[in-house]
C-alpha positions as CSV (number, residue, x, y, z in Angstrom):
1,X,-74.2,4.8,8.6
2,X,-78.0,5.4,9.6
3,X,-76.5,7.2,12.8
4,X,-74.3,9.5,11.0
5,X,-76.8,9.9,8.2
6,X,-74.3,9.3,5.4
7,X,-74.8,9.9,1.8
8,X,-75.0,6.7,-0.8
9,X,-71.7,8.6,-2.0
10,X,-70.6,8.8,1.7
11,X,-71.3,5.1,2.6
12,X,-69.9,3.8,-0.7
13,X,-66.4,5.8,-0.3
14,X,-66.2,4.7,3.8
15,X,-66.5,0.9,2.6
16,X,-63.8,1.8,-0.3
17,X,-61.9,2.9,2.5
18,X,-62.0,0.4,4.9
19,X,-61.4,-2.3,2.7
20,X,-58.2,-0.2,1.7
21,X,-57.2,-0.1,5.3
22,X,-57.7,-4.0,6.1
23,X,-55.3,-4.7,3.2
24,X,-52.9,-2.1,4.7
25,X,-53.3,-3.6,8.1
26,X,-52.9,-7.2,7.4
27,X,-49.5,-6.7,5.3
28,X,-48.1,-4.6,8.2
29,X,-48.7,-7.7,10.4
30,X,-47.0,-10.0,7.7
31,X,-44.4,-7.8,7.7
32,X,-44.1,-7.4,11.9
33,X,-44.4,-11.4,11.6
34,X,-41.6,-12.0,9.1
35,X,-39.4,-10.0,11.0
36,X,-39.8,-12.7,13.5
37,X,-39.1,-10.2,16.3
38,X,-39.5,-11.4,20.2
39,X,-43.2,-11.2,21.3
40,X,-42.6,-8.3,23.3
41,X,-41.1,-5.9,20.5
42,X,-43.9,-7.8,18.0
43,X,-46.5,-6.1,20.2
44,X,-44.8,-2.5,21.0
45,X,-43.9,-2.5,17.3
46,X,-47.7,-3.2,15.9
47,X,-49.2,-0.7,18.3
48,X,-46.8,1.9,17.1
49,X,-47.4,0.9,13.6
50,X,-51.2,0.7,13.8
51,X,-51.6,3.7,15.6
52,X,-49.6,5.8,13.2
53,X,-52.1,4.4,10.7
54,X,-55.0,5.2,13.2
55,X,-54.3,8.8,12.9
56,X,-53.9,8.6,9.3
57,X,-56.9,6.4,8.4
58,X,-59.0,9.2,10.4
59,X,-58.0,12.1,8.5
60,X,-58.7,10.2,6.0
61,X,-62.4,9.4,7.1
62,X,-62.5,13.1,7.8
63,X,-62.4,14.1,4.6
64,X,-65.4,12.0,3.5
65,X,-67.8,12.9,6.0
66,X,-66.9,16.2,7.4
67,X,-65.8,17.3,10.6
68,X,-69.2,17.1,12.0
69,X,-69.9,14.0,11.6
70,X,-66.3,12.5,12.5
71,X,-67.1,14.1,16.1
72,X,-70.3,11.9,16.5
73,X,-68.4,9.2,15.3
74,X,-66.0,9.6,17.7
75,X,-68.7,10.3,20.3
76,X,-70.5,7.0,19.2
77,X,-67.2,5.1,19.8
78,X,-66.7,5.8,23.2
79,X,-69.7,5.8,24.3
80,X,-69.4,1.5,22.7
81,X,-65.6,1.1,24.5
82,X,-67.5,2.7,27.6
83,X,-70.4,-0.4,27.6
84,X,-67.9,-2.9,26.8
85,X,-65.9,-1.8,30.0
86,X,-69.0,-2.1,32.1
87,X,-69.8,-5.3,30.8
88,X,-66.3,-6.2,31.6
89,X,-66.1,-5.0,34.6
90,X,-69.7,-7.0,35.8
91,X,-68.2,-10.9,34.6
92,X,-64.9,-9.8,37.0
């Protein structure tokens, strides 16, 4: 939030957000996990699931803090996935 300079507006509708997305998330893996399907499928069929979502839960993010700041988001977040490889890649 203090990176992307958000609003108390902004910051209070992300959180409402998220939260809506965790529930989301955890009864799509109750549902993947009832199914009971192979371990294999379980996976493919989660990915496919959460990344439809992915796509969906951005737009959605989008709209509450403009286009401007969803690019430094998204800037921030790979430069993080980009660390976490190094560091990775230094314990191997």
């Amino acid at each position: 939030a203090k990176q992307l300079e958000l609003t108390e507006t902004q910051k209070a509708e992300v959180i409402a957000l998220y939260e809506k997305q965790e529930k989301e998330r955890a009864k799509i893996r109750e549902e993947i996990r009832e199914k009971k399907i192979d371990a294999e499928k379980n996976r493919e069929a989660m990915k496919a699931k959460f990344d439809e979502r992915r796509a969906a839960e951005n737009a959605e993010l989008e709209k509450i803090i403009g286009k401007e700041k969803m690019e430094k988001l998204q800037k921030i977040n790979e430069e993080r996935r980009q660390k976490m490889q190094e560091r990775r890649n230094k314990k191997n």
